[in-house]
VOGUFI-300528 format. One line per field, with one value per atom (N, C-alpha, C): residue number from 1; atom name; z, x, y. Coordinates in steps of 0.001 Angstrom, whole numbers, plus 500000, padded with zeros to 6 digits. Layout:
N
pos: [NUM;...]
site: [CA;...]
Z: [Z;...]
X: [X;...]
Y: [Y;...]
***
This chain:
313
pos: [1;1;1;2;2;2;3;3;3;4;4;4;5;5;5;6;6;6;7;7;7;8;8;8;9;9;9;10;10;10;11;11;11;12;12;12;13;13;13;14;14;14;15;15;15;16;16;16;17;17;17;18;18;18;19;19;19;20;20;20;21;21;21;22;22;22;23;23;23;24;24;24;25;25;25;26;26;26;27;27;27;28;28;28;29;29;29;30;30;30;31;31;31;32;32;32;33;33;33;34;34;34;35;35;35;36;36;36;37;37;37;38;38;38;39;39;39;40;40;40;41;41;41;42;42;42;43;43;43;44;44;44;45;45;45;46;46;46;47;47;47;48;48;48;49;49;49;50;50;50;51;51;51;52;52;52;53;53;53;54;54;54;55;55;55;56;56;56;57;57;57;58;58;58;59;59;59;60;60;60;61;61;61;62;62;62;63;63;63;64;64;64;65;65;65;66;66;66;67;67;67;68;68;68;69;69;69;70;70;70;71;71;71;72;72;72;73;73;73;74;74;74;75;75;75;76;76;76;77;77;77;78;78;78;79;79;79;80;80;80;81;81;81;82;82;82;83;83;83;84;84;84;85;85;85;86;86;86;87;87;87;88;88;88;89;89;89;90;90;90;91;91;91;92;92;92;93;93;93;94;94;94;95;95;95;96;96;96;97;97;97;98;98;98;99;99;99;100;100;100;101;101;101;102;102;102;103;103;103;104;104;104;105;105;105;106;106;106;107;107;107;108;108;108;109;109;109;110;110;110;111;111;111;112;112;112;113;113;113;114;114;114;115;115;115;116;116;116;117;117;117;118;118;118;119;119;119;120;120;120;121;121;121;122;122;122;123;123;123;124;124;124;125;125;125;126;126;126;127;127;127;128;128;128;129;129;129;130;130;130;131;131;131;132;132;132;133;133;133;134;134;134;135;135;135;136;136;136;137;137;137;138;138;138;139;139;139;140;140;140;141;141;141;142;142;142;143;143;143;144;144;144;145;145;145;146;146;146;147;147;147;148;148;148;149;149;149;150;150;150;151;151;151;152;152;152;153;153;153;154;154;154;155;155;155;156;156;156;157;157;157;158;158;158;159;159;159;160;160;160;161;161;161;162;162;162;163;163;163;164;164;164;165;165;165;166;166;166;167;167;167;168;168;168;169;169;169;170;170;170;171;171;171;172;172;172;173;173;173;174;174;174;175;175;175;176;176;176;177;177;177;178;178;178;179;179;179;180;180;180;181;181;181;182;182;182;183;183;183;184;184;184;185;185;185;186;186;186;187;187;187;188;188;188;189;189;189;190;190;190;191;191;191;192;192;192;193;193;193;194;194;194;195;195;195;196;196;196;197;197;197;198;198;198;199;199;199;200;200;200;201;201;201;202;202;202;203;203;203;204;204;204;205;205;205;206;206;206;207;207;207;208;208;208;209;209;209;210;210;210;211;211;211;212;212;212;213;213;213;214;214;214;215;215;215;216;216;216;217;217;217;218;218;218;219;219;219;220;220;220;221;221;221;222;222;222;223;223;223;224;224;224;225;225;225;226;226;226;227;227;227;228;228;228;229;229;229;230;230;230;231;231;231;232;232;232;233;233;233;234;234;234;235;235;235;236;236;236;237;237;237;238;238;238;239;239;239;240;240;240;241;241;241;242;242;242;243;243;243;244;244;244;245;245;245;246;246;246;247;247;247;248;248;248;249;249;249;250;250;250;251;251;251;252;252;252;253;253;253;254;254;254;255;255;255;256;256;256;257;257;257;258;258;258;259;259;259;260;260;260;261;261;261;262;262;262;263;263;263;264;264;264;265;265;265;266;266;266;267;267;267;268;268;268;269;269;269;270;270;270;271;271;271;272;272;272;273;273;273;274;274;274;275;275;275;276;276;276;277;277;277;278;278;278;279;279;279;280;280;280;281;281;281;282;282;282;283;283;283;284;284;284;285;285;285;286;286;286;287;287;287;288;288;288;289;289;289;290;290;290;291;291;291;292;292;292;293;293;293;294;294;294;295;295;295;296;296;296;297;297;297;298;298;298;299;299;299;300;300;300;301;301;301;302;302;302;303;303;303;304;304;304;305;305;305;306;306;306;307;307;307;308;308;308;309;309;309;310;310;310;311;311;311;312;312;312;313;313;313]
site: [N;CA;C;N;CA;C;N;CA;C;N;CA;C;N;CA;C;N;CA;C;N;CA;C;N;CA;C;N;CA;C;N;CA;C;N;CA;C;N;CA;C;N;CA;C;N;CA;C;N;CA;C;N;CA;C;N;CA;C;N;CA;C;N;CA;C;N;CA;C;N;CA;C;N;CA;C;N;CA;C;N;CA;C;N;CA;C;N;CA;C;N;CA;C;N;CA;C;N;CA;C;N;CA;C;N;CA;C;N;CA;C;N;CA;C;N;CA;C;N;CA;C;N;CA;C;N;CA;C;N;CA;C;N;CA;C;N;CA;C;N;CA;C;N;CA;C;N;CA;C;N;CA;C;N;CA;C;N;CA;C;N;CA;C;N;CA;C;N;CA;C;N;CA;C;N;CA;C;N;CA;C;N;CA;C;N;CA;C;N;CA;C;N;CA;C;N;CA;C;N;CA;C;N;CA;C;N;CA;C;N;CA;C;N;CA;C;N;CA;C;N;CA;C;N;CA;C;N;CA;C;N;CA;C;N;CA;C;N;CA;C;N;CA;C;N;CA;C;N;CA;C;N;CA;C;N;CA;C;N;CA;C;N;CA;C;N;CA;C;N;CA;C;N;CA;C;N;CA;C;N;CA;C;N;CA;C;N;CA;C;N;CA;C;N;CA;C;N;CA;C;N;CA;C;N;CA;C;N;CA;C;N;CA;C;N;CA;C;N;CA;C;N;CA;C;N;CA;C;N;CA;C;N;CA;C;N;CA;C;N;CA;C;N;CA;C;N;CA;C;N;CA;C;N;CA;C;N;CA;C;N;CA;C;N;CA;C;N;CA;C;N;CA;C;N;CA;C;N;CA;C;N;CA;C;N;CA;C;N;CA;C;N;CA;C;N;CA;C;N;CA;C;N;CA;C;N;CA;C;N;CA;C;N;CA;C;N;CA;C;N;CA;C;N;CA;C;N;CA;C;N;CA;C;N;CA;C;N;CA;C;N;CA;C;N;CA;C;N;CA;C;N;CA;C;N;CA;C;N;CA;C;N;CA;C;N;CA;C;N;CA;C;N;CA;C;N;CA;C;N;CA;C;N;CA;C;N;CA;C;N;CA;C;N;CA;C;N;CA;C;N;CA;C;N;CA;C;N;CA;C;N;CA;C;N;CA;C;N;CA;C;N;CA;C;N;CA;C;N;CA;C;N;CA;C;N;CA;C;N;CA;C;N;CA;C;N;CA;C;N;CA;C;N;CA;C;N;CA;C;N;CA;C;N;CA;C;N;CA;C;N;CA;C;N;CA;C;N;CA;C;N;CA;C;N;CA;C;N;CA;C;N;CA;C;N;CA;C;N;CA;C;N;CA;C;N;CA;C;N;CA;C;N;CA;C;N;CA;C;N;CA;C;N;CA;C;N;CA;C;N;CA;C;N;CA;C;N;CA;C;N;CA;C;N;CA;C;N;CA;C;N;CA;C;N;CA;C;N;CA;C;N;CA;C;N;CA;C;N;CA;C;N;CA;C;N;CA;C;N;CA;C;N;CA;C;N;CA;C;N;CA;C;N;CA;C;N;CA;C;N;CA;C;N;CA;C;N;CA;C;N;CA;C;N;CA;C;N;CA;C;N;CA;C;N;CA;C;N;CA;C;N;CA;C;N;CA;C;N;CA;C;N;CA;C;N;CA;C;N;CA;C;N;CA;C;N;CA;C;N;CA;C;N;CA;C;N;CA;C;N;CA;C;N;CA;C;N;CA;C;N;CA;C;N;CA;C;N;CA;C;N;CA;C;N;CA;C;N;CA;C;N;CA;C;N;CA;C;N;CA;C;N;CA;C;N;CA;C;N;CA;C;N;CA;C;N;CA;C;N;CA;C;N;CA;C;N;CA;C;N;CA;C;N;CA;C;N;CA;C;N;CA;C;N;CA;C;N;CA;C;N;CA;C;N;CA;C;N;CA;C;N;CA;C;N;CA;C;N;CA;C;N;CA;C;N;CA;C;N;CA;C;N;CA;C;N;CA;C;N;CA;C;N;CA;C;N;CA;C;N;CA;C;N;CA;C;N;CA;C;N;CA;C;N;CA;C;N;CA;C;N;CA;C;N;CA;C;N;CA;C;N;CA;C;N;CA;C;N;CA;C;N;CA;C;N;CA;C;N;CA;C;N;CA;C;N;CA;C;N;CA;C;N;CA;C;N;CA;C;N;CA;C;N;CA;C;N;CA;C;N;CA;C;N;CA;C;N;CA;C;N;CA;C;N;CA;C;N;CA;C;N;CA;C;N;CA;C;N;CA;C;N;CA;C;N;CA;C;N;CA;C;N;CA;C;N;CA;C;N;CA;C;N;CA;C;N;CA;C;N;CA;C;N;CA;C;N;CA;C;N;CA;C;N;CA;C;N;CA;C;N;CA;C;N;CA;C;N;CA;C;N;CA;C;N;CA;C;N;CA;C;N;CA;C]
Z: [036185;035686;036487;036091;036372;036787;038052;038518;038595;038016;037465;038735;038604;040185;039038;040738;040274;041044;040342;040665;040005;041082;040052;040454;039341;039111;038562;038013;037403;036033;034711;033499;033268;032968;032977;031799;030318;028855;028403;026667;026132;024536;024201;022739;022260;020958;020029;020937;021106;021280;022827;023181;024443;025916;026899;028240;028835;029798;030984;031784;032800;034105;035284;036302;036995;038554;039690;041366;041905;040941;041620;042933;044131;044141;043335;043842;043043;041836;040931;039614;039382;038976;038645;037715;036258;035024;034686;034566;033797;032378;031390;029922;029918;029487;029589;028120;027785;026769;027226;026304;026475;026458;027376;027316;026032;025323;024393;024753;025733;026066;026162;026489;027023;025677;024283;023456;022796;022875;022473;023854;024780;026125;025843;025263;025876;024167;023400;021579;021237;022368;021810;022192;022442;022535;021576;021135;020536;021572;022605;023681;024679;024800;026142;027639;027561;028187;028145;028992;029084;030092;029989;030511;032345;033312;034619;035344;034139;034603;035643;036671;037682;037570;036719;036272;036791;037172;037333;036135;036309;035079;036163;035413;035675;034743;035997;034952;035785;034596;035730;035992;035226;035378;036231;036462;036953;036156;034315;033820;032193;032265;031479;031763;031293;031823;030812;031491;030484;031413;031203;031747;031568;032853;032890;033222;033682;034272;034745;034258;034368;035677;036897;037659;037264;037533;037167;037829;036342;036967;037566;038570;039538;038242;037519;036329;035326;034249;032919;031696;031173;030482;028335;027946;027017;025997;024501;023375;022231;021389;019898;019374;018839;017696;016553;016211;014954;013823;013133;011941;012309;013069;013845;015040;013967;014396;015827;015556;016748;017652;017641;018356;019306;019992;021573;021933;021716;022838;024241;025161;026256;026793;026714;026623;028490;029458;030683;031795;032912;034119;035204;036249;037678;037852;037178;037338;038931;039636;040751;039900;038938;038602;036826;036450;035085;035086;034482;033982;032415;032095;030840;030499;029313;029453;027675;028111;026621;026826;025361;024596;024526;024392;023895;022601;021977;021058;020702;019507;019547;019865;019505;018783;019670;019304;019696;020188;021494;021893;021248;020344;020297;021668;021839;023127;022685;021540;021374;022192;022010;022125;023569;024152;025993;026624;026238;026576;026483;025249;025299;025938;026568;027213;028426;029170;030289;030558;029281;029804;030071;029230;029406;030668;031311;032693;033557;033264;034614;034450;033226;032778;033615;033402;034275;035349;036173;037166;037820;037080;036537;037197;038904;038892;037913;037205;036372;036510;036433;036435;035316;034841;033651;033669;033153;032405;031724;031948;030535;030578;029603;029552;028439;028089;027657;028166;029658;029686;029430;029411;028827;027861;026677;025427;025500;026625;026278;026952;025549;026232;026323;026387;026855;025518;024435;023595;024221;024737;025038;026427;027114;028365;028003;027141;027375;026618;026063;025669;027069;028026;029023;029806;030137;031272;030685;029645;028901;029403;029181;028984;030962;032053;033294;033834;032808;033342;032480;031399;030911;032121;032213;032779;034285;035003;036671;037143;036568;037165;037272;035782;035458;035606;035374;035511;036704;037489;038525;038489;037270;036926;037241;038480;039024;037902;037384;035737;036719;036371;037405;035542;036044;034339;034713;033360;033702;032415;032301;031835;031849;030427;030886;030569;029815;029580;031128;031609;032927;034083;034033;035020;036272;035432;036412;036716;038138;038902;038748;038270;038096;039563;040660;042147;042550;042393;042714;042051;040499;039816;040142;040796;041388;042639;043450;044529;044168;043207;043052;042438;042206;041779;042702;044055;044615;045471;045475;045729;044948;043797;042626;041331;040679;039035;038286;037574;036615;035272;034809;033493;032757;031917;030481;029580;029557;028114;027297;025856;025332;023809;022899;021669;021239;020217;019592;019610;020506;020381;021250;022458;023879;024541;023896;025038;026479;026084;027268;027629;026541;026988;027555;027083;027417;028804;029360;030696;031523;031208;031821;032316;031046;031523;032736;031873;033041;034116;034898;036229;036419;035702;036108;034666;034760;033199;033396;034560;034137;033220;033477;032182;030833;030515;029240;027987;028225;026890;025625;024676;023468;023132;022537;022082;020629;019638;018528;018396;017190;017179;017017;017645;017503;016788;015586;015156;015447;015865;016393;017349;018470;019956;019586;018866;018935;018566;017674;016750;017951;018460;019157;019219;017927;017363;017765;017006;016851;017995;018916;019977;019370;019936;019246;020185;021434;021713;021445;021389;020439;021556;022264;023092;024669;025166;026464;027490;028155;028811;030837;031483;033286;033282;034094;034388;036419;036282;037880;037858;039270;039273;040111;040098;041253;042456;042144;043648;044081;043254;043806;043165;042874;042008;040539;039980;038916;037597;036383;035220;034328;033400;032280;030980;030244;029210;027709;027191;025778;024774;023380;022524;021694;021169;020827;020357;020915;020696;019012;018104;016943;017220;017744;017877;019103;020186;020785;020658;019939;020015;021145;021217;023121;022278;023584;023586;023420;022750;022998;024234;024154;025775;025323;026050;026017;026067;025288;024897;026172;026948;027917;029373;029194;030231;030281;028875;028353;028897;029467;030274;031614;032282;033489;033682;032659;032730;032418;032413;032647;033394;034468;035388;036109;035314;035001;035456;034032;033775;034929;035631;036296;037766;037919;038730;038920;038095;037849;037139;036758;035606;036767;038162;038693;038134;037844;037487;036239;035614;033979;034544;033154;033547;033421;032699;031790;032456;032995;033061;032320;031375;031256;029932;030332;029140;028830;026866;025843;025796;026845;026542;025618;024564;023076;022745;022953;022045;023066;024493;025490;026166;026154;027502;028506;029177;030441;031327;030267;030673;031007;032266;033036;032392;031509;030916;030059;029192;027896;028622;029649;030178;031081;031647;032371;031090;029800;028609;028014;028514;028452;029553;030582;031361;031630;030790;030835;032190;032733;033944;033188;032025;031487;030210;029703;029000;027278;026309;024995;024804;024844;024497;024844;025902;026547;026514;026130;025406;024081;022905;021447;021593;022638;022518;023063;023708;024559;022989;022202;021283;020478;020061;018769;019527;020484;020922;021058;021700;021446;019718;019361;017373;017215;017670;017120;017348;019075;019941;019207;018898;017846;017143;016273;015013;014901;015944;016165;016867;016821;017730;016716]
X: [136752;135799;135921;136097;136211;134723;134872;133394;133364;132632;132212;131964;132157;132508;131733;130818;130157;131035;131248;132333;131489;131456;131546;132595;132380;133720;132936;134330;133819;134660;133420;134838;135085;136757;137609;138023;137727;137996;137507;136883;135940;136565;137059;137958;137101;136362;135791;134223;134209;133760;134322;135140;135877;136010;135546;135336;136372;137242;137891;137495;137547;136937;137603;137907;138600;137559;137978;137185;137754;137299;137941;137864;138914;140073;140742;141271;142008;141945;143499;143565;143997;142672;143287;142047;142493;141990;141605;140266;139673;138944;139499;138696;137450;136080;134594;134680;133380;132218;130902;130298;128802;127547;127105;126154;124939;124461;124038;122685;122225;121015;121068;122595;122538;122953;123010;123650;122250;120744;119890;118783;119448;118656;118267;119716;119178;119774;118387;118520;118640;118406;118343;120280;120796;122383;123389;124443;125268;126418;126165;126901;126031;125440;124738;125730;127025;128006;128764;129296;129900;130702;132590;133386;132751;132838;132364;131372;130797;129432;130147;129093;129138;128412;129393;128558;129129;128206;128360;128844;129829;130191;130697;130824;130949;132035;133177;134421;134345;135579;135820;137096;137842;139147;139998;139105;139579;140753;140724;141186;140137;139526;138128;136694;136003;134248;133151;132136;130887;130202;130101;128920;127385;126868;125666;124631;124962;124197;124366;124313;124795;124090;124573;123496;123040;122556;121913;123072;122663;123859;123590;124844;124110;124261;124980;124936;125758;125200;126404;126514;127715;127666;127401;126285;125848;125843;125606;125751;124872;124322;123523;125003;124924;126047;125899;127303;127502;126816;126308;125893;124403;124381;122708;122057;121544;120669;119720;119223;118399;118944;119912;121041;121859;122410;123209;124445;125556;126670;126935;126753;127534;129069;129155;130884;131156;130793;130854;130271;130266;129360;129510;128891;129152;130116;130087;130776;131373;132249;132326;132460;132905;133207;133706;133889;134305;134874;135983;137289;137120;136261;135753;137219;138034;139307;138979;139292;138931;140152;140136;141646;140992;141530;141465;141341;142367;143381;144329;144704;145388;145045;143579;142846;141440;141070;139765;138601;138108;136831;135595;134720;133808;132831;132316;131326;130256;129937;128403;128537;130264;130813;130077;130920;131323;129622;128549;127618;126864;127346;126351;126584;128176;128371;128128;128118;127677;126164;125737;124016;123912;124799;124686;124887;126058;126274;125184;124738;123545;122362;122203;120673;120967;121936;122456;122972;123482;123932;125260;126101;127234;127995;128996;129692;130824;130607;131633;132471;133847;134644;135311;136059;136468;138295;138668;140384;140591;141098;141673;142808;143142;144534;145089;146656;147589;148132;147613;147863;148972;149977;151100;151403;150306;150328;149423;148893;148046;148702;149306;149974;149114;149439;148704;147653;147892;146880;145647;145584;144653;143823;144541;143866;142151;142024;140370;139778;140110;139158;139010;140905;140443;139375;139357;138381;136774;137275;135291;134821;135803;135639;135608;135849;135722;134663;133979;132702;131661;131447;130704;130927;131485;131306;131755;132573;132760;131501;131569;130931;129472;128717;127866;126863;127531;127083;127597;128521;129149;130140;130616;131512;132754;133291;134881;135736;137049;137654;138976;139442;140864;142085;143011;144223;145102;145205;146279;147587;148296;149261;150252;150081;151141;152272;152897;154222;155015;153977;154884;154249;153219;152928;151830;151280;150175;149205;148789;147890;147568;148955;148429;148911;149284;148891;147570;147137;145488;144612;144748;143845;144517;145443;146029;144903;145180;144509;142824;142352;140899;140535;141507;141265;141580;141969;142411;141057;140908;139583;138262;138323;137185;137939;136599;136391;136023;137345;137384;137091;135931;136229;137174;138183;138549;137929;137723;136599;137162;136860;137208;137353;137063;137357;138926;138962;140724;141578;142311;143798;143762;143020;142955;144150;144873;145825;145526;144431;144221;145155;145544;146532;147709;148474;149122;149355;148104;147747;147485;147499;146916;148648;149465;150808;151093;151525;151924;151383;150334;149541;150331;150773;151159;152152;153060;154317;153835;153984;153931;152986;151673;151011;151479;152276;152763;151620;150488;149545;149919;149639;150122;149356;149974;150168;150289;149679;149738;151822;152178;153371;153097;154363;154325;155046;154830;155756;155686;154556;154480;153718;154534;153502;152284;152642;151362;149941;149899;149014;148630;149779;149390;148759;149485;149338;148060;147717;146124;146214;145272;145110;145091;145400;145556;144906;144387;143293;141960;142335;140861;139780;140322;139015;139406;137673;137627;138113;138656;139830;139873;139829;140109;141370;141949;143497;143580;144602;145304;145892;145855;146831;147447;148916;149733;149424;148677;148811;147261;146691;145487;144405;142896;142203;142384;141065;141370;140642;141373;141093;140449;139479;138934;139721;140342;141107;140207;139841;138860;139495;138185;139079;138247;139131;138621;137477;136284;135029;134816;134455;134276;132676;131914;130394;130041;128854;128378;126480;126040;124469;123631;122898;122313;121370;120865;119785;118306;117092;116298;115701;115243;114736;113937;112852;111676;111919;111218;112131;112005;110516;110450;111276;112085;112997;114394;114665;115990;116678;116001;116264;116434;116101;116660;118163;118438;120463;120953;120786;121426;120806;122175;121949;121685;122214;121419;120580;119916;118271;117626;118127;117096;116723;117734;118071;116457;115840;115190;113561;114164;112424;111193;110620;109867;108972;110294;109691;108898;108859;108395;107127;105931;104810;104034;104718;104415;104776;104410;104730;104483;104885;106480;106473;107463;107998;109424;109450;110625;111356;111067;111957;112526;110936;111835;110522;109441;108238;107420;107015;106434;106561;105293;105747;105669;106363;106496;107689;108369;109998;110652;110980;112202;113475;113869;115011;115203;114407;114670;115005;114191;114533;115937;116531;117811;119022;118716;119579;119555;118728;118392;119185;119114;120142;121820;121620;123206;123365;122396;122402;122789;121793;122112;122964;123997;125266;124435;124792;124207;124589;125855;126724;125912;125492;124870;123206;123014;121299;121313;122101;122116;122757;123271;123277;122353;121450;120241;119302;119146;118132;118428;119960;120345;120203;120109;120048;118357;117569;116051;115874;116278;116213;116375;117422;117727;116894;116504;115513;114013;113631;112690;112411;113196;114162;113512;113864;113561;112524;111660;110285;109396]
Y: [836496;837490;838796;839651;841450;841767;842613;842976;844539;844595;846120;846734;847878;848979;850143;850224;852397;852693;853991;855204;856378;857648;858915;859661;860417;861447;862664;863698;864944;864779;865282;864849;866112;865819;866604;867227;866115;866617;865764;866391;865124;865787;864253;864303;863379;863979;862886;862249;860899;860037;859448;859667;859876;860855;860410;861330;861565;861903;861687;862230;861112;861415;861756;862617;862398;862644;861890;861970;863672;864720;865742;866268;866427;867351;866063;864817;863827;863881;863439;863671;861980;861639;859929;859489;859952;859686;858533;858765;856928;857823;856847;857278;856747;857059;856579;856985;856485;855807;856626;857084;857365;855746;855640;854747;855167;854213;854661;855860;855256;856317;857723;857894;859343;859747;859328;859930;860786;860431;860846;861783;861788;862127;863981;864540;865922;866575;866607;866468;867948;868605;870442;870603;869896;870273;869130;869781;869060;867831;868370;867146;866885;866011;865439;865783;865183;865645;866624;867405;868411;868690;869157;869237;870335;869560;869666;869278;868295;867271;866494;866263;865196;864000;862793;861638;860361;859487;858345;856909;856678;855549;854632;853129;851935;851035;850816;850204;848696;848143;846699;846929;847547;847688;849179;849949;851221;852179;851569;852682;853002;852368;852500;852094;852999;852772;853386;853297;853538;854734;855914;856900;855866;856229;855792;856639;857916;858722;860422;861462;862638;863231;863898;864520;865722;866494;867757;868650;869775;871056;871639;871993;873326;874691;874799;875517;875501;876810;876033;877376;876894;878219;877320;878174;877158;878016;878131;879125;878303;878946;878290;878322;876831;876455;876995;877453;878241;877755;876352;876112;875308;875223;874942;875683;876263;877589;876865;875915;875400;874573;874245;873460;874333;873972;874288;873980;874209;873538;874462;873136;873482;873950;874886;875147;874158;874333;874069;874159;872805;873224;872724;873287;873315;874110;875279;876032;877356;877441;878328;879740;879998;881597;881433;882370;882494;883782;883101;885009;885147;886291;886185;887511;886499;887437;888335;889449;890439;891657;892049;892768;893926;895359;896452;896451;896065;896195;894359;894074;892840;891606;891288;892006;892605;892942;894180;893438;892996;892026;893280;892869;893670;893358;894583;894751;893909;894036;892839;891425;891087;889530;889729;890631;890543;890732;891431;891615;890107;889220;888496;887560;887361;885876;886680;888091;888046;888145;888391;887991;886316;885640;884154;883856;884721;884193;884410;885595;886081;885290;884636;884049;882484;882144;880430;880436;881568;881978;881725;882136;881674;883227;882936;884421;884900;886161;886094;887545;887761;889019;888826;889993;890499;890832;890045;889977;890853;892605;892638;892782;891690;891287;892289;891696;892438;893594;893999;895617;896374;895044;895876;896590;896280;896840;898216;898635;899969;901179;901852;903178;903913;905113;906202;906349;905825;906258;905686;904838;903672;904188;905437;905683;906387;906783;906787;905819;905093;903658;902810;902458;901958;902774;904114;904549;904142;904401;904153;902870;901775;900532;900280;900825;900626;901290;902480;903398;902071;901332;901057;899692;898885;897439;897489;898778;898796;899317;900780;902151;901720;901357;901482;900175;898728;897999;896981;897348;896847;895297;895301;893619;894403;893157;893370;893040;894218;893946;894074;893524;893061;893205;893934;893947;892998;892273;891373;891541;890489;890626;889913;888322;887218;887746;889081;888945;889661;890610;891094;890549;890004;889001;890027;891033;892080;891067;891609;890889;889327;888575;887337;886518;886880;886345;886488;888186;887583;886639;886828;886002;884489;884090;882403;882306;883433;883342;883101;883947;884044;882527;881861;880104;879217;879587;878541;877902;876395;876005;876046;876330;876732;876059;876153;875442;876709;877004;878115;878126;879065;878312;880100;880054;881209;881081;882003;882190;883594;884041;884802;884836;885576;885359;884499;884329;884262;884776;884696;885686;886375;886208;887021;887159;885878;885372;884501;883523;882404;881635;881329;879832;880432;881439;882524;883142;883492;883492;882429;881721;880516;879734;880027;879076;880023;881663;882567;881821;881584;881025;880027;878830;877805;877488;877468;877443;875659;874846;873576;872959;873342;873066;873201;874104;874166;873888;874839;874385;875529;874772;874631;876361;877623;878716;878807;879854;879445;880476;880607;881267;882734;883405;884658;885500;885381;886454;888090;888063;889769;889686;890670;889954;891028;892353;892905;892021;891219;890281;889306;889351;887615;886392;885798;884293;884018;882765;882088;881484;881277;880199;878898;877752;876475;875793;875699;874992;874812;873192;872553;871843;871724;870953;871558;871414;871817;871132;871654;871057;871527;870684;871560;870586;871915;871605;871865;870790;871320;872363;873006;874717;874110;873888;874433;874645;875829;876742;876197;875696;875482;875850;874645;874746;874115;874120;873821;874729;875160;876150;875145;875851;875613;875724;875804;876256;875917;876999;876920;877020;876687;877357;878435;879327;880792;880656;881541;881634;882723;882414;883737;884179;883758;884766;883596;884146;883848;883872;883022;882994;882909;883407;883460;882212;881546;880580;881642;881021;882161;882346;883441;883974;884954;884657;885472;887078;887993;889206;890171;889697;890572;890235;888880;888954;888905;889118;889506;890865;891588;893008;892498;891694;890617;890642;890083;889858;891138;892446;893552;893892;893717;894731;895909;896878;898188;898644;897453;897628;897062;895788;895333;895803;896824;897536;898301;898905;899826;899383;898620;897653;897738;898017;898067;899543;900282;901372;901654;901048;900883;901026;901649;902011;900531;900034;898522;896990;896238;894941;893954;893024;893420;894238;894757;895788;895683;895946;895520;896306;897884;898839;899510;899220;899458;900817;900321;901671;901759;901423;901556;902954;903598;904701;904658;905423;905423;904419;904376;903064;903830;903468;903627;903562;902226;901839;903097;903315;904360;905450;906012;907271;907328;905853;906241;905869;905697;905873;907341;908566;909630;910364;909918;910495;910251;908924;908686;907238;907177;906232;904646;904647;903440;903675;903388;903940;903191;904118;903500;902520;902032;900779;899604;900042;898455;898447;899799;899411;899197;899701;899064;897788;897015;895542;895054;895634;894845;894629;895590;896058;894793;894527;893663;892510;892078;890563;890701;891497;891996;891047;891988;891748;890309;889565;888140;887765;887318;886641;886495;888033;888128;887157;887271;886443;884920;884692;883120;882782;883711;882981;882546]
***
């Protein structure tokens, strides 16, 4: 008779109905099972589990087991699911940092996207810096979209944007270095070029790229499930798959001005506690969008996520 052994681990990828677990820094994969309890435990999300949980399961054999128990996150990066409006997936957690990677051009990250997964980060507390990749592709036409795009998210709101670049390989030693010893998660719309960047970092992984017939376009991403990988050089990456909209969880409207930084910079000053920054006098916020302190870009996305949040109360 086989005697069942506790073990925890950290899971590493979850296909289907299926966990893997691995004792991270060690890479020594056991496949788990959800115990039935935890399949109804946490009903406002579409996975009870989620790729960087620290959970306890119980095998007899040491290459299959049963989760019995999830610990609490130190944090997590989470989104309203696309066809259930009141529902949640966890993209990932216990997270050390996130390289939220976004395009100029090939294709185009709209600012709504990038604003709302970094309010996600600041609301769960999640450190996050900014990829923009491809730089090889931005000639000179592209030099005042890039400066706009470094006054709106360096200057103005203070997120470190580091350029990268899997075909010539820009700054991809620091971003090795900025993973070594940490749990990374990539994040980014479709066609950012994650997986792309991600081999550049380490070619041995070899994850799967959609085809290219025109690098300008740059093929569909083809990763389907959330996935942490070993680096080489050290650490381990998140590898996603292309995000098409990001739903914030709701949040109370008067502390939705919290996760911009900016703003929160300054919110003491409001004549109002708390204040929506939207028809109040005497706001600080409105008046440093008057001077240019707070940039429009990033107050007509405060307003439209304002609007959703609304939406759903």
């Amino acid at each position: 008779m086989e005697i069942r052994k506790t073990e925890e681990g950290t899971v590493v990828k979850h296909t289907g109905s299926q966990y893997l677990v691995s004792k991270l820094p060690h890479w020594n994969v056991v496949t788990c099972v959800l115990k039935g309890k935890l399949r109804l435990k946490d009903s406002h999300t579409t996975n009870p589990v989620a790729v960087g949980d620290r959970v306890v399961y119980e095998t007899e054999d040491g290459v299959t087991g049963v989760i019995k128990e999830v610990y609490p996150r130190r944090n997590y990066i989470i989104r309203k699911s696309t066809n259930l409006s009141r529902q949640a997936h966890i993209i990932a957690s216990n997270l050390d940092q996130v390289f939220l990677i976004v395009t100029l051009d090939f294709p185009k990250t709209k600012l709504e996207f990038i604003d709302r997964f970094l309010v996600t980060c600041e609301a769960y507390k999640v450190p996050v810096k900014i990829l923009l990749n491809k730089a090889d592709l931005y000639t000179d036409e592209f030099e005042a979209e890039t400066e706009r795009f470094y006054e709106i998210y360096g200057k103005s709101v203070g997120y470190e944007i580091i350029q990268t670049s899997g075909l010539t390989g820009l700054n991809l030693n620091e971003v090795r270095e900025r993973c070594k010893d940490k749990l990374t998660l990539f994040s980014g719309v479709s066609g950012v070029g994650k997986s792309s960047l991600i081999n550049a970092l380490d070619p041995d992984l070899a994850l799967k790229t959609g085809d290219i017939s025109d690098y300008h376009k740059m093929g569909k991403h083809t990763t389907t499930f959330y996935e942490i990988h070993p680096l080489e050089s050290g650490g381990f990456i998140i590898d996603t798959p292309g995000i098409k909209g990001f739903g914030l969880l709701e949040m109370k409207p008067e502390e939705l001005s919290h996760y911009f930084p900016e703003m929160l910079r300054i919110l003491e000053k409001c004549r109002f506690t708390p204040c929506t920054h939207t028809h109040e006098p005497g706001c600080a916020v409105k008046a440093a969008v008057e001077t240019g302190e707070i940039l429009e870009e990033r107050y007509y996305s405060y307003l439209s996520m304002l609007e959703d949040e609304e939406k759903y109360r």
